[in-house]
C-alpha positions as CSV (number, residue, x, y, z in Angstrom):
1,X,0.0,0.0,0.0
2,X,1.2,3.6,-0.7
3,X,0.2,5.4,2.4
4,X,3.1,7.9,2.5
5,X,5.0,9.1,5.7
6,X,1.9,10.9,7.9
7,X,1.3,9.1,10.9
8,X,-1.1,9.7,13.7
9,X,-0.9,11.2,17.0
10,X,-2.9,8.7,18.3
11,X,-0.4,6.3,19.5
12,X,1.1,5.6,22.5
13,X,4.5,3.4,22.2
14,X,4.5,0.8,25.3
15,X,7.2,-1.8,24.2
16,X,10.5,-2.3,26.0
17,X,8.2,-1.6,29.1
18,X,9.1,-3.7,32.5
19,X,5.7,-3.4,34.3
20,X,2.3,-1.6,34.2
21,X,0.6,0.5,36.6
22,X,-3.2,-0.1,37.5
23,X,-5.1,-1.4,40.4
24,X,-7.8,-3.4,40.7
25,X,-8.5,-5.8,37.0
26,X,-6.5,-9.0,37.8
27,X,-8.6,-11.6,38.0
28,X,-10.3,-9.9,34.8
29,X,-7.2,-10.1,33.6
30,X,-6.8,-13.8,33.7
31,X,-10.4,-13.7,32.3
32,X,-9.8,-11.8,29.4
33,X,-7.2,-13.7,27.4
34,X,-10.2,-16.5,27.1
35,X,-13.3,-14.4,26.8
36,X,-11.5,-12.9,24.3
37,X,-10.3,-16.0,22.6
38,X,-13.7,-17.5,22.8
39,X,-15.9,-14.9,22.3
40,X,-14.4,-12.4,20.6
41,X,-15.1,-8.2,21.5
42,X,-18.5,-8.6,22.3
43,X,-17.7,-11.3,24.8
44,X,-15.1,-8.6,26.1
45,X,-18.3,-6.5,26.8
46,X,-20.2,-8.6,28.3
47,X,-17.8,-9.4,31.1
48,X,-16.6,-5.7,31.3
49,X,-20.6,-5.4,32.1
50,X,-20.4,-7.7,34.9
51,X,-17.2,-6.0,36.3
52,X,-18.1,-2.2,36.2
53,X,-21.6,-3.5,38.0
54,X,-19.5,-5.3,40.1
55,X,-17.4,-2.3,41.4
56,X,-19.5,-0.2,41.3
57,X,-21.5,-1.6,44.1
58,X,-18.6,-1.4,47.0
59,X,-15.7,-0.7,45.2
60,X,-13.6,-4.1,44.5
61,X,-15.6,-7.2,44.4
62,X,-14.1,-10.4,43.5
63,X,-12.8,-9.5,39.7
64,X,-10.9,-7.0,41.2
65,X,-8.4,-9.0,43.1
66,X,-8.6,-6.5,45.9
67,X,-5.7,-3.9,44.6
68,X,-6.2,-0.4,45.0
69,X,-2.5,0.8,44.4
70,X,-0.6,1.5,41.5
71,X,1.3,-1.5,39.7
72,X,5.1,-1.2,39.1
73,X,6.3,1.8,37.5
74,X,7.0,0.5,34.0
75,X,10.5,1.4,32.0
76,X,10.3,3.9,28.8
77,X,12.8,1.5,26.6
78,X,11.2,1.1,23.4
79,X,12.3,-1.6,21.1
80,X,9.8,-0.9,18.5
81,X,11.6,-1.0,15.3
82,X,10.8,2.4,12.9
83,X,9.3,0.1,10.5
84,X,6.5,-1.6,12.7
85,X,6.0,2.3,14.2
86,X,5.5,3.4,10.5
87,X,3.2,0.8,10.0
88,X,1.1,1.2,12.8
89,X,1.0,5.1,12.9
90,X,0.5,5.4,8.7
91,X,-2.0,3.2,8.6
92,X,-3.3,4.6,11.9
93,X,-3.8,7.9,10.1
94,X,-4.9,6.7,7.3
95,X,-8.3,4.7,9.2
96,X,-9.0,8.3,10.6
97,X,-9.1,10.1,7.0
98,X,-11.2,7.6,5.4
99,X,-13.7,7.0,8.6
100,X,-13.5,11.0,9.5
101,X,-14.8,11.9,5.8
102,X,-17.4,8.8,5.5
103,X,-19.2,9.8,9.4
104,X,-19.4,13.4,7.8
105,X,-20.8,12.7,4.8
106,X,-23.7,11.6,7.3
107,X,-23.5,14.8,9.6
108,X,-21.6,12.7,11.8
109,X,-18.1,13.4,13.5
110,X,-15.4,10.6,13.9
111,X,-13.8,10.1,17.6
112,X,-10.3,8.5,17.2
113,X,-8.8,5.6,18.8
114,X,-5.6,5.3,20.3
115,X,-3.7,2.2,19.0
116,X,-1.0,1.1,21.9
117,X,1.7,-0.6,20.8
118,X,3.0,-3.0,24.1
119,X,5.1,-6.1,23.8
120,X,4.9,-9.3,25.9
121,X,2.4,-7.6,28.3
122,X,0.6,-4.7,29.5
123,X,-2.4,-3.2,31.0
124,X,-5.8,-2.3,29.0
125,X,-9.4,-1.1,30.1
126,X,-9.9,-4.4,30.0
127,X,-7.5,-6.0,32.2
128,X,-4.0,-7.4,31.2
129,X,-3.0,-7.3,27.4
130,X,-0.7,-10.0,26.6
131,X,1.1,-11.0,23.4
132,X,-0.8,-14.6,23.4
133,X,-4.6,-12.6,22.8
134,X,-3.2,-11.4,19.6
135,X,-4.5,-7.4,18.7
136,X,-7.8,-6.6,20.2
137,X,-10.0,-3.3,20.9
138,X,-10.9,-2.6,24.7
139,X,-14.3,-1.1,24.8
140,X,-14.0,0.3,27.8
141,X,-11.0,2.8,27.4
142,X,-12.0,2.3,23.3
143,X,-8.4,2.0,22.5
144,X,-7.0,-1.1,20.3
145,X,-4.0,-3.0,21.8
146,X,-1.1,-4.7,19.2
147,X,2.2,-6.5,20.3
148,X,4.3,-5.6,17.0
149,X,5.6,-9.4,17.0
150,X,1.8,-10.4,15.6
151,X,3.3,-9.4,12.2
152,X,6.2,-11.9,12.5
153,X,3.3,-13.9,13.5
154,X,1.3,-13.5,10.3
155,X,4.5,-13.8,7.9
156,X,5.7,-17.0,9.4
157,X,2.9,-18.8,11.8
158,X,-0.2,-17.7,9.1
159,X,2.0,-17.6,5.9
160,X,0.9,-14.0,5.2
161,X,3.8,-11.9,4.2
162,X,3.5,-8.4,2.9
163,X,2.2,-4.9,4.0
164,X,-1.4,-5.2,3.6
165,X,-1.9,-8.2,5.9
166,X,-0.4,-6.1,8.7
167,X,-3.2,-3.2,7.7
168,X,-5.9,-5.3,7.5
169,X,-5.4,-6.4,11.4
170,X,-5.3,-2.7,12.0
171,X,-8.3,-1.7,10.0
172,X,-10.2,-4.5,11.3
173,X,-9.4,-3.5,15.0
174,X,-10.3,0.0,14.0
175,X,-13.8,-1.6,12.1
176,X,-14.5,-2.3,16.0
177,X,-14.2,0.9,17.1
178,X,-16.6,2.0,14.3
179,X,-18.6,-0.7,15.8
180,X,-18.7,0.8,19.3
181,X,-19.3,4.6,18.2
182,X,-22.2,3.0,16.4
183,X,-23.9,0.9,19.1
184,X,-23.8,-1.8,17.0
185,X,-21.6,-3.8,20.7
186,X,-23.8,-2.6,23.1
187,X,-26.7,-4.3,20.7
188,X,-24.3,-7.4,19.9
189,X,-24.1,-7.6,24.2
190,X,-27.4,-7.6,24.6
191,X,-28.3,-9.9,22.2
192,X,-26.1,-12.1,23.1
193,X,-27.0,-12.0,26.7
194,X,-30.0,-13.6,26.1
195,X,-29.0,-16.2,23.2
196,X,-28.1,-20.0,23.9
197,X,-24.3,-20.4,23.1
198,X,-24.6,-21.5,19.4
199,X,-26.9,-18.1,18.7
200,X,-24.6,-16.5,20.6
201,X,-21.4,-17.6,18.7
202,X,-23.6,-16.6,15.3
203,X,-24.0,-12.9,16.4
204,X,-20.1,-12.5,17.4
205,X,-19.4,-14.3,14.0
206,X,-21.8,-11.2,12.5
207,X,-19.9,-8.6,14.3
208,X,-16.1,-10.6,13.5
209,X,-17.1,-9.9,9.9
210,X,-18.8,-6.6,9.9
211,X,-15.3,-5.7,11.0
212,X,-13.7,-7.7,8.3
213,X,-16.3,-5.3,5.6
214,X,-15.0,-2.7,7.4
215,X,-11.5,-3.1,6.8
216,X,-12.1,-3.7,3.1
217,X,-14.3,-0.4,3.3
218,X,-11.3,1.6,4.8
219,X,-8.9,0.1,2.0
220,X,-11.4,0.7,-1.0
221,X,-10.8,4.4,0.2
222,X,-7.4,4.9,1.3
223,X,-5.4,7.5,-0.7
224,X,-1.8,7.8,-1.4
225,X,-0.6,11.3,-1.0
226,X,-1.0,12.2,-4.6
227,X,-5.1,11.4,-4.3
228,X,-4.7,7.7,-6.2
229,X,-5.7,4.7,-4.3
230,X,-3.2,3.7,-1.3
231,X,-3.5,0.2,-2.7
232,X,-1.4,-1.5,-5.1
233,X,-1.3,-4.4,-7.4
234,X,-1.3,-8.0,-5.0
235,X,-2.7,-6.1,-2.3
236,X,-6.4,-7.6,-2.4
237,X,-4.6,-10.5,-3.2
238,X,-2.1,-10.8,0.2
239,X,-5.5,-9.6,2.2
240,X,-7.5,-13.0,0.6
241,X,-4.6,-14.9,1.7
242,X,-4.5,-13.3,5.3
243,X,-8.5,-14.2,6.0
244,X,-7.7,-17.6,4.7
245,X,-4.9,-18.2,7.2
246,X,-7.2,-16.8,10.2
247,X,-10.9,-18.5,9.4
248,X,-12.0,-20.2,12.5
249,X,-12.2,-23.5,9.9
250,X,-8.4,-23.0,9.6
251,X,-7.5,-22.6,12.7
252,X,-9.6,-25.2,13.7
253,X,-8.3,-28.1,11.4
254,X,-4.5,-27.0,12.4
255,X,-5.0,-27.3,16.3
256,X,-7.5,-30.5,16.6
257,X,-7.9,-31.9,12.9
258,X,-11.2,-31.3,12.7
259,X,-14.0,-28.6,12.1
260,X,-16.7,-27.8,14.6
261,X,-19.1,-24.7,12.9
262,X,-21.3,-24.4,15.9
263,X,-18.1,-22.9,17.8
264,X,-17.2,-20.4,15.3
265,X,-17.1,-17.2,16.6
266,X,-14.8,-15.4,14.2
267,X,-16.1,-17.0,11.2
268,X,-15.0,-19.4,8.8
269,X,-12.0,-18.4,6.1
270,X,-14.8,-18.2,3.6
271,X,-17.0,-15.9,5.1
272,X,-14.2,-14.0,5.8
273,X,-12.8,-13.3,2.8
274,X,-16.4,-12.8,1.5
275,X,-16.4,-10.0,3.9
276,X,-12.8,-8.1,3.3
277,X,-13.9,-8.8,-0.5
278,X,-17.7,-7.0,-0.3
279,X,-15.9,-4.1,1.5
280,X,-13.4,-3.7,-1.0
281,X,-15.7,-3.8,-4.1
282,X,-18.6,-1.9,-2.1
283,X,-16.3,0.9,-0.4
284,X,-19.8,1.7,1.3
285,X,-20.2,0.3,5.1
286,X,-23.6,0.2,4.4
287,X,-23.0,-3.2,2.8
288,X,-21.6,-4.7,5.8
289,X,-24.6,-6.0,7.1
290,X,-24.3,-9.2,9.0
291,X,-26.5,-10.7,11.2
């Protein structure tokens, strides 16, 4: 992609760091790295539900693990290398053009996230962030959390080299954020809340590729800085590759051998692909409609 040299304000380099303030959040903590991994964002919000209710009612409760001070004052040694930083800052600023002039064209304003950068571990909204959950948007402090090393992860582990892959993860994390401003979480929650599992693995599947749509929405409309399209011959083609590798069908058949549907909750490499695809040809999130 040709996205230039302007990167965002909106970042905030944690890697190199030691430790991580914060009080209470460690037994959501532990929590997180599964909810995440088995329900996805809105499974993230239900919890985070359950925990500011929790709190709020005496100050504590049992997913705070009873901390009230500050964590360990964390070191300010970055080893983020100025190519990951570009990458993440570029395409970063780009998100915020495209989604800045689409809300508008509706009367609508855009609020940024802030994409953290972290490595090994850190603390989110949400609890701890740690390398092992792979990116993911908090919904609480609406900022999206990325170890850098997920792009060795996606070259090597998902055989998805090239620079596209790397903004697809970004835009998709970014599509959630879009998601929150809109409601559509809070509604996903709430559905879900009262669904049995397998209709409540359908409606995160919906919301997995809405954000998927909404990544091929951002790309369809990303500009280089001479006003041409920001993307360049193979890219589609890399992105294709990088749904592929991350279908839950994929994943699925590589950990266990076999395919279980009724526990998708990110959707299968298929319908993800389908998804980045309609985004890219429609460049309208209007056309992301999923469940």
């Amino acid at each position: 992609m040709r996205l230039g040299d302007e990167g965002s304000g909106n970042f905030e380099d944690r890697t190199g760091q030691s430790g991580f303030g914060g009080g209470g959040g460690n037994m959501l903590g532990c929590l997180l790295p599964f909810v995440l991994s088995r329900f996805g964002i809105v499974g993230v919000l239900v919890l985070l539900l359950g925990y500011c209710a929790l709190t709020s009612l005496g100050g504590g409760g049992i997913l705070s693990g009873g901390s009230s001070g500050a964590g360990p004052a964390a070191s300010s040694v970055s080893n983020l290398s100025p190519e990951d930083k570009k990458t993440l800052t570029t395409v970063l600023a780009s998100t915020e053009k495209v989604w800045g002039d689409i809300l508008a064209k509706n009367g609508k304003q855009y609020t940024p996230t802030t994409l953290i950068a972290y490595s090994n571990a850190n603390q989110s909204g949400c609890g701890a962030a740690q390398a092992a959950m792979g990116p993911f948007y908090c919904p609480t402090d609406k900022d999206i959390y990325i170890d850098p090393a997920f792009f060795t992860e996606l070259r090597s582990r998902f055989n998805a080299p090239g620079d596209f892959p790397q903004a697809y993860v970004i835009a998709h994390e970014v599509g959630h954020h879009i998601q929150d401003l809109e409601g559509r979480l809070d509604q996903a929650s709430s559905a879900q809340a009262q669904a049995s599992r397998a209709d409540g693995n359908a409606i995160q599947v919906g919301i997995e590729l809405q954000a998927d749509c909404y990544a091929g929405v951002w790309a369809a409309n990303a500009k280089a800085p001479d006003g041409t399209p920001a993307l360049e011959p193979g890219d589609v083609e890399e992105g294709m590759k990088a749904a592929e590798a991350i279908g839950d069908d994929t994943l699925q058949q590589e950990a266990r051998g076999r395919v279980s549907p009724e526990s998708f909750t990110h959707g299968s490499a298929a319908q993800r692909m389908a998804a980045l695809r309609t985004g890219l040809q429609s460049g309208n999130p209007a056309a992301c409609k999923f469940n």
